[in-house]
N, C-alpha and C positions, 0 to 999 in steps of 0.2 A: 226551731233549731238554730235562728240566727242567733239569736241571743245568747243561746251556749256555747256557739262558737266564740263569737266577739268575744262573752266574760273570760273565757278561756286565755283569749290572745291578749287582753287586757291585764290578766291579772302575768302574763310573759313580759309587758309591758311594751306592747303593740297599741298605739291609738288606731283601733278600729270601731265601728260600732258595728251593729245588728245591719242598719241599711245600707252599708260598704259593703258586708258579703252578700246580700242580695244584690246588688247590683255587680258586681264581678261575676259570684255565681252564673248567675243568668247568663252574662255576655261569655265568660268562660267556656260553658255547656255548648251554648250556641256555637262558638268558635271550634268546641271538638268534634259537634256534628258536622262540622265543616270541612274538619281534617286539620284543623290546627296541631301544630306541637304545642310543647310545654313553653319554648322561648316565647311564641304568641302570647299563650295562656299568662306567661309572669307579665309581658306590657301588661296585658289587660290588668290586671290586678296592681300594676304599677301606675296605669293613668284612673281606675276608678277608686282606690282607696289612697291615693298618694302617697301610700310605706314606697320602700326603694330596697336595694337589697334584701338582708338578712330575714329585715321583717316582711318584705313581700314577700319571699318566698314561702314562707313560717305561713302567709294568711293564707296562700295559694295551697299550700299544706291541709293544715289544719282545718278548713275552712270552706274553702273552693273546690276542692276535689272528693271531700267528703259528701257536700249538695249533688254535684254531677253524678255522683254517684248511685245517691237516690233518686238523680232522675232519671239515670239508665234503668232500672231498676221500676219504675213505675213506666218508662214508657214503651222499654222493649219485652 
């Protein structure tokens, strides 16, 4: 599913790949089992895929909340 996200953001015109949202993903999920907010969640997305504004938030969007999502979802 990374790859459809990425294509997704890419074809927005977002330079992300497949292994940026995996590695956000991850740290994202991990940081909401933790009790992070969203302000957290955009750093993260902000120092592991290097977008900044609009387009971090667009991948944190599109991309990173949609995985955590199916990790709620398989783990609880």
């Amino acid at each position: 599913m990374d790859g459809v996200y990425a294509d997704m953001l890419q074809d927005e015109g977002i330079d992300v790949t497949a292994g940026d949202i995996a590695r956000a993903s991850t740290a994202v999920c991990d940081a909401f089992d933790g009790g992070a907010g969203q302000g957290e969640a955009l750093g993260i997305v902000e120092e592991t895929t290097g977008a900044t504004g609009w387009q971090a938030t667009r991948i944190l969007q599109a991309g990173v909340l949609s995985r955590c999502s199916q990790y709620v979802d398989s783990t609880y």
